[in-house]
C-alpha positions in Angstrom: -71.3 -88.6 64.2 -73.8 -92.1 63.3 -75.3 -93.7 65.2 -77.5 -97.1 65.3 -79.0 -99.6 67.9 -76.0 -100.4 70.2 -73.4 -97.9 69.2 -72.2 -94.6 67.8 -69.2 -93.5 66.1 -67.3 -90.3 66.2 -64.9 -89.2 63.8 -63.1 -92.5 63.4 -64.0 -94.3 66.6 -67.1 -96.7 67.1 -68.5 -96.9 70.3 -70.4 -100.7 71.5 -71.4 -99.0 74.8 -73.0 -96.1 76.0 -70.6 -92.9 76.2 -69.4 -89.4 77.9 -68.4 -86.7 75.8 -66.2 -84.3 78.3 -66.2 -80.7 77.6 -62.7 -81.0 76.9 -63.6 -83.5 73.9 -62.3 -86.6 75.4 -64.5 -89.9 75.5 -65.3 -92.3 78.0 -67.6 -94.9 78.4 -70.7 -93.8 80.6 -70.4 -95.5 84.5 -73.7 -97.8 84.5 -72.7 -99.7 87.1 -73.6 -96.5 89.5 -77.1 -96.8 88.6 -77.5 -100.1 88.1 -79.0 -101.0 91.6 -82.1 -98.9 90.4 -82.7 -101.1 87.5 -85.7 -103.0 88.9 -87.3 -100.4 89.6 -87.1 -98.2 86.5 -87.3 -101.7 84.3 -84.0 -100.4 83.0 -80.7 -98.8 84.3 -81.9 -95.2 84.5 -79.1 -92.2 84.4 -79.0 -91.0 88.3 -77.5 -88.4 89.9 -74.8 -90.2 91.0 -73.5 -90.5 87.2 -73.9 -86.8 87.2 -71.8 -85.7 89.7 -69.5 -85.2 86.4 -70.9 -82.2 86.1 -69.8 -80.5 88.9 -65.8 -81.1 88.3 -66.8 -79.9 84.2 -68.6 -77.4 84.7 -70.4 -77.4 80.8 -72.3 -74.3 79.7 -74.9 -77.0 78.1 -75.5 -80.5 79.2 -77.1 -83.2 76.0 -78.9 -86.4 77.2 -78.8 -88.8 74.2 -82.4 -90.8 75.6 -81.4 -93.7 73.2 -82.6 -94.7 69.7 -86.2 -94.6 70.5 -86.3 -91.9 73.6 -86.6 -94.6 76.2 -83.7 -93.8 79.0 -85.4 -93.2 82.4 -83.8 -90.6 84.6 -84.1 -90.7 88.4 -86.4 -87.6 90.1 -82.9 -86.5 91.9 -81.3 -86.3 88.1 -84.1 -84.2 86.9 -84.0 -81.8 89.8 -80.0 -81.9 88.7 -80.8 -81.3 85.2 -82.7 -78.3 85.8 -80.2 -76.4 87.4 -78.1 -76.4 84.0 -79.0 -75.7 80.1 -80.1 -79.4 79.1 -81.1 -80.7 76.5 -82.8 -84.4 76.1 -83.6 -85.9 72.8 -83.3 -89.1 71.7 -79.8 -90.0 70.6 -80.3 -89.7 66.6 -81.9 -86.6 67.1 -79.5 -84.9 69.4 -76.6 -85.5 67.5 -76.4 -82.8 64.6 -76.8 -80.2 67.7 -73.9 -81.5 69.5 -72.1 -81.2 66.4 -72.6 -77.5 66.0 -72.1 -76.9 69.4 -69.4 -74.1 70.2 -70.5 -73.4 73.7 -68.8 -75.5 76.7 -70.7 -79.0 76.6 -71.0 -82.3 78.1 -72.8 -85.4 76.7 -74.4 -88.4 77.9 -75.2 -90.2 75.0 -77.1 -93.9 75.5 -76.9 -95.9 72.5 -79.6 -99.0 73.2 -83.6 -98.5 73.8 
């Protein structure tokens, strides 16, 4: 996996848009639009709970927040409070990549490929 200011590539596939991993290894580009309305107030579109209802129909072992480039994705209070009920782990995207890569337990990943 690369990655760089607006996208990411895994194995041979570039990505212009922020991304899902599913635990079963499929890839799908993250659902904005569901926290878009918040976008004012967080002074960008944060990741909310509603994009993590996901999780629930998964069921990963270990969730990985890709923060961005720079570490600067807001998340909601109510996806924090989600967060915590699971393994997470939330590192800015470049940094959070070689774990995901060695990964062998159950996983989902939000990865955000901008700020």
């Amino acid at each position: 996996m690369k990655t760089g200011f607006g996208w990411i590539e895994i194995g041979d596939h570039r990505y212009d848009h922020d991304i899902i991993i599913h635990t079963d290894g499929t890839v799908t580009k993250r659902k904005k639009k569901l926290s878009k309305p918040m976008k004012e107030e967080f002074g960008h579109t944060p990741l909310s709970h509603e994009e993590l209802a996901v999780l629930k129909d998964e069921g990963p072992e270990i969730i990985y927040i890709g923060t961005g480039q720079y570490g600067d994705l807001p998340l909601t209070p109510e996806a924090e409070e989600l967060l915590e009920s699971f393994h997470s782990v939330l590192r800015p995207t470049p940094d959070i990549l070689p774990e995901i890569e060695g990964e062998r337990k159950k996983f989902l990943a939000i990865i955000h490929v901008t700020c």
